[in-house]
C-alpha positions in Angstrom: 57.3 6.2 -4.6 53.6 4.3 -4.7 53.5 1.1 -5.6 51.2 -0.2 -8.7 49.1 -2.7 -9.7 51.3 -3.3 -12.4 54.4 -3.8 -10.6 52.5 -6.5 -7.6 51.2 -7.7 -10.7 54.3 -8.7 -12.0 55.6 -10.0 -9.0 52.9 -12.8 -8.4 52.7 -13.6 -12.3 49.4 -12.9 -12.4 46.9 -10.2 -14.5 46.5 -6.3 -12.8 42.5 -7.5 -12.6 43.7 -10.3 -10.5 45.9 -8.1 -8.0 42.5 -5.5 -7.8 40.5 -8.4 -7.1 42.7 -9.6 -4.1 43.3 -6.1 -2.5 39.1 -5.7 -2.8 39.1 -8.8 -0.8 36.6 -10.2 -3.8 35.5 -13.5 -3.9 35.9 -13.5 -8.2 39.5 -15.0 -7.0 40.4 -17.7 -4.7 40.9 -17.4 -0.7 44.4 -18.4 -0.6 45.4 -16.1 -4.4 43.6 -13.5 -1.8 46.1 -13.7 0.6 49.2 -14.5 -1.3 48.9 -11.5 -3.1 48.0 -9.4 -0.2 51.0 -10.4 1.8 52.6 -9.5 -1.6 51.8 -5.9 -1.7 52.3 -5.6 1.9 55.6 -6.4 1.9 56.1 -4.4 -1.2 54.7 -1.4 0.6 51.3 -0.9 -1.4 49.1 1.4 0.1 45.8 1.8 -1.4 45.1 6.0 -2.9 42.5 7.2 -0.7 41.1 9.4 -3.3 40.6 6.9 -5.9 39.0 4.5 -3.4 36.5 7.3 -2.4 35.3 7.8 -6.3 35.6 4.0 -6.5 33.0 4.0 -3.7 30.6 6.9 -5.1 31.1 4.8 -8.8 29.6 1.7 -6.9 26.6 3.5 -5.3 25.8 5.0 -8.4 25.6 1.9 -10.2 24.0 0.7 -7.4 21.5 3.0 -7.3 20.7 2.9 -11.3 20.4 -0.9 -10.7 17.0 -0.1 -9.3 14.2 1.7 -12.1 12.6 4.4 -10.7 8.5 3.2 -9.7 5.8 5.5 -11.0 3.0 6.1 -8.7 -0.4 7.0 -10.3 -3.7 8.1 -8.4 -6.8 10.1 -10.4 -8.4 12.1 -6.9 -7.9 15.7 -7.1 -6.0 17.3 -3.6 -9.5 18.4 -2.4 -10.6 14.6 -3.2 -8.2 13.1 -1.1 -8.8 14.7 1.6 -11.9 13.1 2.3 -10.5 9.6 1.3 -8.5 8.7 4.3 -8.2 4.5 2.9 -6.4 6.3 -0.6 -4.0 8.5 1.5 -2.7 5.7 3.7 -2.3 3.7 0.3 -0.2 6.4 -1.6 1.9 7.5 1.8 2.3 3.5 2.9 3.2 2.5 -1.2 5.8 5.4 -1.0 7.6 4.8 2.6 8.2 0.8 0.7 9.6 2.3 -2.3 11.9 4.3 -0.7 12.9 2.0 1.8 13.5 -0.4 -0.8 15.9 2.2 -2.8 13.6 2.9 -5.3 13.3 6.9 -6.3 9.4 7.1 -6.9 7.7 9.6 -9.7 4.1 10.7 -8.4 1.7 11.1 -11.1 -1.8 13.1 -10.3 -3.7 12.1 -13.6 -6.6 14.7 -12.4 -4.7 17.3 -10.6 -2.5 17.7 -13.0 -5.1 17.3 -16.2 -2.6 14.3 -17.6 -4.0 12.5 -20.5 -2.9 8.9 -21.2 -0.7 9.6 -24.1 1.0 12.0 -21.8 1.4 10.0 -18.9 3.2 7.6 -21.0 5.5 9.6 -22.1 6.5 11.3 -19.0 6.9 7.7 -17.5 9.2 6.5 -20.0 11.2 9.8 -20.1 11.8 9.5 -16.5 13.0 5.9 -16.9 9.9 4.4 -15.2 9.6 0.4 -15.5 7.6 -0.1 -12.3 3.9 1.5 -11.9 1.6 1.4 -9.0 -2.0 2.3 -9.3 -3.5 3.6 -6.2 -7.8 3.2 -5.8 -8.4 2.2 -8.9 -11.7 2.4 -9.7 -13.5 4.0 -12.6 -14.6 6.8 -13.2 -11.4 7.8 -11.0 -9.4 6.4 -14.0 -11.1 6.1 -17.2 -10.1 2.9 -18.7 -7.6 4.1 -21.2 -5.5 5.4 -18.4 -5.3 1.4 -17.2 -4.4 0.6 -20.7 -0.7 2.6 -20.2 0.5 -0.3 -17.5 0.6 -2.5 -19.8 3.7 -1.5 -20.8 5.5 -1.9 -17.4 5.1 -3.9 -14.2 2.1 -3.1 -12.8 -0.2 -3.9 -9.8 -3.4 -2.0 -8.0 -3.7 -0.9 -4.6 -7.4 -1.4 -3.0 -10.2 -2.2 -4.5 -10.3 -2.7 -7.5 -12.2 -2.2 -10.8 -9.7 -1.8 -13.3 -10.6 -3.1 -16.3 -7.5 -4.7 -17.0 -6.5 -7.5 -14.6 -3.2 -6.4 -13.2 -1.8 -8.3 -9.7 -4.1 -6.3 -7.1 -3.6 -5.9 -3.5 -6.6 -5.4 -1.0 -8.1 -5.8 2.1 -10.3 -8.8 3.0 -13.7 -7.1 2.8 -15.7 -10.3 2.8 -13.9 -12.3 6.0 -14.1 -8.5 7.4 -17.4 -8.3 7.0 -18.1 -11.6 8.5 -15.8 -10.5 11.6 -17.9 -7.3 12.0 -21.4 -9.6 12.6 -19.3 -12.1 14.9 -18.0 -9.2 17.5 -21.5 -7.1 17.4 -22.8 -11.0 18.6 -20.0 -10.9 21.5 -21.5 -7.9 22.0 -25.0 -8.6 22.6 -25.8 -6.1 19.8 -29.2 -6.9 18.1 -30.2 -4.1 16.1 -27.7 -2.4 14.4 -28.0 0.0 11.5 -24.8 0.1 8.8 -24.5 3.5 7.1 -23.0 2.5 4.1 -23.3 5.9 1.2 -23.7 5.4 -2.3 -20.5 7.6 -3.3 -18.3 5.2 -2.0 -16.1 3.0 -3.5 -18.0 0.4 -5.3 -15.9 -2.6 -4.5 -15.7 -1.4 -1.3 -19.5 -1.4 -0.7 -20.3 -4.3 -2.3 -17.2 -6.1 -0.3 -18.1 -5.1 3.1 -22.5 -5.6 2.5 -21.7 -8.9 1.1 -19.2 -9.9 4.0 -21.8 -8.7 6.7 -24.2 -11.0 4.7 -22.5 -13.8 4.9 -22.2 -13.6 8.9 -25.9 -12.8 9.4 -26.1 -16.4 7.7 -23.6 -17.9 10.1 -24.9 -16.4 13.3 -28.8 -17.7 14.0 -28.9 -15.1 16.6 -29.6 -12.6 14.2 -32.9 -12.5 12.4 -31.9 -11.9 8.3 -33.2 -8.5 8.7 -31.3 -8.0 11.9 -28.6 -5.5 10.5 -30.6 -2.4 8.5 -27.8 -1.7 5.7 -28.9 1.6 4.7 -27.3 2.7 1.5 -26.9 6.9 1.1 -26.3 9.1 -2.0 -27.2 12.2 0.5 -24.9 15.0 1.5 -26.8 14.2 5.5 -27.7 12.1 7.1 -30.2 13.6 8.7 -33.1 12.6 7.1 -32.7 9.3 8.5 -33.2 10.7 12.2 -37.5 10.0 12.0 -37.0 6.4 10.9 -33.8 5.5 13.3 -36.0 7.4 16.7 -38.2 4.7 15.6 -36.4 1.6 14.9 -34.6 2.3 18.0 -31.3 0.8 16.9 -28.5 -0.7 19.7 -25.6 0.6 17.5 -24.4 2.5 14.2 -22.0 1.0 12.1 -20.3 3.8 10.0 -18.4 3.2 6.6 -17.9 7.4 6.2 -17.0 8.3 9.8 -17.2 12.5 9.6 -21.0 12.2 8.8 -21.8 8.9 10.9 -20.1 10.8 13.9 -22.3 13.8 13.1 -25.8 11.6 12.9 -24.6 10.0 16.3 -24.7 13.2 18.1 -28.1 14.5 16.4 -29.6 11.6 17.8 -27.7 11.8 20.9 -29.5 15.3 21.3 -32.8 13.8 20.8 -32.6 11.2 23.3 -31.3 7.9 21.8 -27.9 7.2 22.6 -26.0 4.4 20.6 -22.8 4.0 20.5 -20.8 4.2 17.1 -18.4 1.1 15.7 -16.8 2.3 12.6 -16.4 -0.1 9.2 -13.0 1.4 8.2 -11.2 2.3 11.4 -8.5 4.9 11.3 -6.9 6.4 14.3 -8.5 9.5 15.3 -11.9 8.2 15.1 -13.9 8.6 18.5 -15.6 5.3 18.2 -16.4 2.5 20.4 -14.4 0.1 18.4 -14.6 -1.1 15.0 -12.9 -2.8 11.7 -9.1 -1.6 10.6 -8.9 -3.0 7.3 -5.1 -2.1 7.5 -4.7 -0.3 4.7 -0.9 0.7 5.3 0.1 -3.1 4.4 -2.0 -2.5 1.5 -0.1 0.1 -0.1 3.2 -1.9 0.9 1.9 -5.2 -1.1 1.1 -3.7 -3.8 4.9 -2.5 -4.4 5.9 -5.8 -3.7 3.9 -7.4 -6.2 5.5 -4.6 -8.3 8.8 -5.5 -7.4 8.1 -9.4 -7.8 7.4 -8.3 -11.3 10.3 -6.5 -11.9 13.0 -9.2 -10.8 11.2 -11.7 -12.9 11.3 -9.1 -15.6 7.3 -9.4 -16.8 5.3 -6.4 -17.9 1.9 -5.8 -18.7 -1.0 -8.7 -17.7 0.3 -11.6 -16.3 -0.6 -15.2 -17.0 -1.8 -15.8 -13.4 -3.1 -12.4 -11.4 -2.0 -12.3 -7.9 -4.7 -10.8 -5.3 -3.2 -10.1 -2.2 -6.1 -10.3 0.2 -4.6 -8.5 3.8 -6.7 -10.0 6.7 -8.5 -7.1 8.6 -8.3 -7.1 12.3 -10.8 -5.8 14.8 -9.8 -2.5 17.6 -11.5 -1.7 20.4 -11.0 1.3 21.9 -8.9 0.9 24.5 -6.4 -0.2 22.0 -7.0 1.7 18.7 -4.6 5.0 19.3 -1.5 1.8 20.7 -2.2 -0.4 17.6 -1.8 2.6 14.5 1.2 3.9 17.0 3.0 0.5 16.4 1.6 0.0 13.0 2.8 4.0 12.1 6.5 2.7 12.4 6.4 -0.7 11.2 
């Protein structure tokens, strides 16, 4: 016949609560009531029942698991979009690998692909329980500001740069000491002339980041003449038109913010005589470049679900009093080690 609770219980004068307590081996009683009443029930002949201890176990996972509110993840590119937006795709897959390894369940909202309005959006956050949200490239018109207006009902943060009208905690990459960084290794380089390809479509923090960066190393470096780097800003589908004035200038290097079409001008002028290599302004592996600046967007998306979480276990919501930037230092590749460096960084 088993042996209760009740009945060990009764035999160490104590409560049933207290005899569970000791046989859990938990610390909500003392050491020594611990192992009196476990020498107790073993001389008794308790045996704990397998089967309740297994639901026991799937009870306190559950709970577990509840403990933590599912994060909402929110991005306005279409599918087509983000396939040309490498930086936003390493945000949203690096933002969801934290969640998850964190034991949060994550709710991916496509504002555009899915034609959500804000109203909407709202309320499919809160019916699935969503108290965390994570805004990924936030930059209008991507997001129209109303749609920045819905985190203000949970803990919120950006991811990259941003131009969200409301100023939640943002995480970003250092575009300004990254810029600087670009100027000091094209000087290591001996690299006089170089042209920066920077297109209008992009990002707008991100252009104005990385032009204002590179301007402030052309002041720290007199071996470049003001005019030194050509920062030539594109709203064209090609670049091609550029190949008369670039056969002319004769530059010693391209510096390439959108690699497909950078790559592509390279090799026109390649077939016309004037080879330069190509340094890329937002390294990603796969690029066949000479070297050029990783502004490390996988910690990006990471930080930013920090800053979310930070929120959460201080239980804020909405604007804080002080906004948080994360600003994640960029490193400089060259190419010997670009395809070893993402390897490591792809299983961090």
């Amino acid at each position: 016949m088993r042996v209760s609770l009740g009945e060990i219980a009764k035999q160490a004068g104590c409560s049933r609560a207290t005899v569970s307590y000791a046989l859990n081996n938990s610390r909500q009683v003392s050491e020594a009531t611990r192992k009196r009443i476990q020498k107790l029930a073993r001389e008794m002949g308790w045996l704990p029942n397998p089967e309740l201890a297994r639901q026991m176990q799937i009870t306190r996972r559950t709970r577990s698991d509840r403990s933590l509110p599912p994060l909402g993840i929110v991005i306005g590119l279409s599918r087509t979009e983000l396939t040309h937006q490498g930086a936003i795709r390493c945000f949203l897959q690096s933002a969801v690998e934290r969640a998850e390894s964190l034991g949060f369940s994550v709710n991916l909202l496509n504002v555009k692909e899915e034609q959500l309005t804000p109203r909407r959006m709202k309320s499919i956050l809160d019916s699935r329980g969503v108290e965390g949200l994570v805004y990924i490239g936030a930059v209008v018109p991507q997001f129209p500001a109303e749609y920045f207006e819905v985190g203000l009902d949970y803990a919120c943060a950006v991811a990259g740069y941003s131009a969200a009208p409301v100023t939640y905690h943002c995480c970003m990459a250092d575009l300004l000491s990254g810029g600087e960084l670009v100027v000091a290794k094209l000087q290591e380089r001996g690299i006089k002339r170089p042209v920066a390809l920077i297109p209008k479509e992009v990002d707008g923090p991100l252009r104005r980041g990385i032009e204002a960066g590179i301007t402030m190393g052309l002041r720290e470096h007199d071996c470049f003449e003001p005019s030194a780097i050509q920062r030539v800003s594109l709203d064209r589908e090609s670049y091609t038109d550029l190949i008369p004035d670039l056969l002319e200038l004769k530059p010693d290097a391209l510096l390439g913010l959108d690699y497909p079409r950078s790559q592509e001008l390279q090799q026109q002028l390649h077939a016309k005589g004037l080879k330069i290599p190509l340094y890329s302004l937002d390294l990603m592996k796969g690029q066949n470049v000479v070297g050029g600046l990783d502004l490390l967007h996988q910690w990006v998306g990471r930080g930013t679900v920090d800053l979310v979480v930070s929120q959460l276990n201080a239980c804020e919501k909405g604007v804080p009093e002080t906004q948080l930037s994360l600003n994640v230092e960029t490193v400089w590749r060259d190419y010997s080690d670009i395809d070893q460096v993402h390897a490591v960084q792809a299983t961090a």
